[in-house]
C-alpha positions in Angstrom: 24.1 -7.3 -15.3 23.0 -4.1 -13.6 21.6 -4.3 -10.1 19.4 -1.8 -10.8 17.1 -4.6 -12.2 16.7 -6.3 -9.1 15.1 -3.2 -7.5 11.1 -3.4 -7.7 9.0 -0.8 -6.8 6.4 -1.8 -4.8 4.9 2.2 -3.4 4.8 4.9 -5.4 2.9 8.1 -4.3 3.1 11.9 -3.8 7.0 12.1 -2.6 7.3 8.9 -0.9 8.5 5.7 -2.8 9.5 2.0 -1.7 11.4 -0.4 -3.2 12.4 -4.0 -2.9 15.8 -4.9 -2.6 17.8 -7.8 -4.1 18.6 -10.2 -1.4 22.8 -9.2 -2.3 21.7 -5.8 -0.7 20.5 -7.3 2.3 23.4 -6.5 4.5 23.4 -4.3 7.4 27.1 -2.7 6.0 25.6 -2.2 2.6 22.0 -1.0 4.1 24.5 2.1 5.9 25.8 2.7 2.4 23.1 3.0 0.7 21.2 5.1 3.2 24.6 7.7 3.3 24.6 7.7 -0.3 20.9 8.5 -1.1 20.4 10.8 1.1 23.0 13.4 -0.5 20.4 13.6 -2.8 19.4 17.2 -3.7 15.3 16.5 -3.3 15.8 13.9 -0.8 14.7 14.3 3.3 14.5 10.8 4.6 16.2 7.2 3.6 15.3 4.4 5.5 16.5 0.4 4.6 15.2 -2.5 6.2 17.5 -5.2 5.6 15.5 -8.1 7.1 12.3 -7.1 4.9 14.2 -6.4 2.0 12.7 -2.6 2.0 14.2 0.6 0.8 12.1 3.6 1.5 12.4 7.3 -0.2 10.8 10.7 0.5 11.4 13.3 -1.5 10.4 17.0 -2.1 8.4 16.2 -5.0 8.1 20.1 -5.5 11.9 19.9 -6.3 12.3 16.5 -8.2 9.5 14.3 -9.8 9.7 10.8 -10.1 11.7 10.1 -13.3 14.1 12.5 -12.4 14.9 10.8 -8.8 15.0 7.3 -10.7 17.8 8.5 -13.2 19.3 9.8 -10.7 19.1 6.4 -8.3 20.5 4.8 -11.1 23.6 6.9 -11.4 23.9 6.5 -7.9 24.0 2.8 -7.6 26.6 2.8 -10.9 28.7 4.9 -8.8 28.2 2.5 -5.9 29.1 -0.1 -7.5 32.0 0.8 -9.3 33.7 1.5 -5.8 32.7 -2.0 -4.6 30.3 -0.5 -1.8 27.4 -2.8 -2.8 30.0 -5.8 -2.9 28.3 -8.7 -0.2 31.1 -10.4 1.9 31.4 -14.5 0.5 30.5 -16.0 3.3 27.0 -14.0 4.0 26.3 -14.3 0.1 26.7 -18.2 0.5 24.4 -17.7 3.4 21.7 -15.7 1.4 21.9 -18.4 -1.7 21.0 -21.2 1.2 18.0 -19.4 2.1 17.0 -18.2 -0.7 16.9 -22.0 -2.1 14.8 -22.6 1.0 12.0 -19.8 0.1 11.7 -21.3 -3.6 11.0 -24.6 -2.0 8.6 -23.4 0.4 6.8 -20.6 -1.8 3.5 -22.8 -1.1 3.5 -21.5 2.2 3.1 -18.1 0.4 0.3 -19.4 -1.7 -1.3 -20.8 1.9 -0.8 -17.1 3.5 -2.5 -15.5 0.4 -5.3 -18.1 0.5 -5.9 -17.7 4.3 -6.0 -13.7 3.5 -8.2 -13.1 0.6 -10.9 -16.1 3.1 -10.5 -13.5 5.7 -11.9 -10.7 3.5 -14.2 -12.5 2.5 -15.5 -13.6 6.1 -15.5 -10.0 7.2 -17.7 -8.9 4.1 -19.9 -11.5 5.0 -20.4 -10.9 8.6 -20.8 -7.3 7.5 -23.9 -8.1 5.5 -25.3 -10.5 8.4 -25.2 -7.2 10.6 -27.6 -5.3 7.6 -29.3 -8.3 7.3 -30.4 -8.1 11.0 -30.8 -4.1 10.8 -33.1 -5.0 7.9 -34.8 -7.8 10.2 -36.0 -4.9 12.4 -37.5 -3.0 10.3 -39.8 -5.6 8.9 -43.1 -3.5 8.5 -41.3 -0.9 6.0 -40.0 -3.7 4.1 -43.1 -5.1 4.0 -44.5 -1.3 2.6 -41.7 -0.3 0.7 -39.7 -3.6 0.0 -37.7 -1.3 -3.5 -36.8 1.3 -1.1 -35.5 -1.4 1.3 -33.4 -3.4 -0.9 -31.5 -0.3 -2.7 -31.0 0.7 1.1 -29.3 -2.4 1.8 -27.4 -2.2 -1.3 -26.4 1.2 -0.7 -25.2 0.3 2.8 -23.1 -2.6 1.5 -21.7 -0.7 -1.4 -20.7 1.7 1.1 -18.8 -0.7 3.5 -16.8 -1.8 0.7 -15.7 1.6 -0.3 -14.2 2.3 2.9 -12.7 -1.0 3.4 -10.7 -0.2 0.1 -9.9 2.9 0.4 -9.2 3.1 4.4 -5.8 3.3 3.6 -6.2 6.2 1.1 -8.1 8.2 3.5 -5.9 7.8 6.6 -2.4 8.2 5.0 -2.9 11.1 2.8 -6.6 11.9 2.3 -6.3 13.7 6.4 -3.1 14.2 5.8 -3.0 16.7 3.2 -7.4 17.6 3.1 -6.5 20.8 0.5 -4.6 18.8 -1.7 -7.3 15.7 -2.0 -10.2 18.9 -1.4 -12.3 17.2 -5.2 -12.1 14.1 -3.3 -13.3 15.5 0.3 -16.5 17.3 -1.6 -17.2 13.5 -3.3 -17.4 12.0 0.0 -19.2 14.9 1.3 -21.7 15.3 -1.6 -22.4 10.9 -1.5 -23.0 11.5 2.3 -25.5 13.9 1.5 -27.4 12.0 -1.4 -27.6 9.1 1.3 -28.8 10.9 4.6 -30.8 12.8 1.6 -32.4 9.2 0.5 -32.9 8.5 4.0 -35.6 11.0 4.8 -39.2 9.8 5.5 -41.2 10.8 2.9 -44.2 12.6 3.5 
């Protein structure tokens, strides 16, 4: 079976990519031959393997090689690899692996438990978010009292907001500031929603 089956992608954007590596490619020997391999790579600038997490991290000059093309050419790589015997694990570290790797299946509840205690993380930080519009609309009693509508769509607004940037925090800091010409449509979005809300904001007359 090919080991290039093993490999899941879990990141893919604009020249960067991240993979997940079979547990047999876990080794510090085979993490220096792969890294020394891929990097030879025309397109390629950067190779960085984390054998403990299991990672293998690409960038590329995207400019030079898009995606498929690096792919094919990963995959010729790791044939070539592995006809010399350079992704070979030693016996005894490969006995090692299987051990723990019998101890992860057995314990993959404690995965479940992790994913569990995340997602009722998020979900006591949205709500804490909304007790602190709550109170903001608390304050402001009389105009809810006036304009109750107005009020409400605020709030909703102001929640619809929150969540927006919670998602897409990670968007914005790694490559949104990064690279602001590139993602310009997206800046003039922001820019123009920031304006229809400071716009709704006004006191009418």
């Amino acid at each position: 079976m090919s080991i290039q089956q093993d490999f899941i992608l879990r990141y893919r954007a604009g020249g960067h990519i991240r993979f997940q590596l079979p547990d047999e490619l876990c080794q510090k020997n085979i993490a220096r031959n792969l890294e020394a391999a891929i990097i030879r790579l025309d397109s390629v600038y950067r190779v960085s393997v984390y054998p403990r997490q299991g990672k293998l991290s690409i960038r590329y000059q995207e400019e030079l090689c898009d995606f498929r093309t690096l792919t094919r050419q990963l995959s010729a790589l790791l044939d070539e690899l592995q006809k010399k015997g350079l992704l070979k694990p030693d016996a005894a570290v490969q006995a090692r692996q299987s051990v723990i790797s019998r101890l992860k299946n057995s314990l993959g509840n404690f995965s479940a438990g992790r994913w569990m205690r995340d997602k009722f993380k998020e979900t006591r930080e949205t709500v804490q978010a909304v007790g602190i519009l709550a109170k903001l609309g608390k304050k402001k009693r009389p105009e809810i009292l006036q304009n109750s509508e107005k009020t409400a769509i605020d709030f909703f607004n102001d929640v619809l907001i929150l969540y927006l940037i919670k998602t897409h925090w990670h968007i914005i800091t790694q490559h949104w500031i990064a690279r602001p010409y590139r993602y310009r449509h997206e800046w003039l979005t922001v820019f123009y929603m920031m304006y229809l809300l400071l716009r709704s904001r006004r006191p009418r007359k």
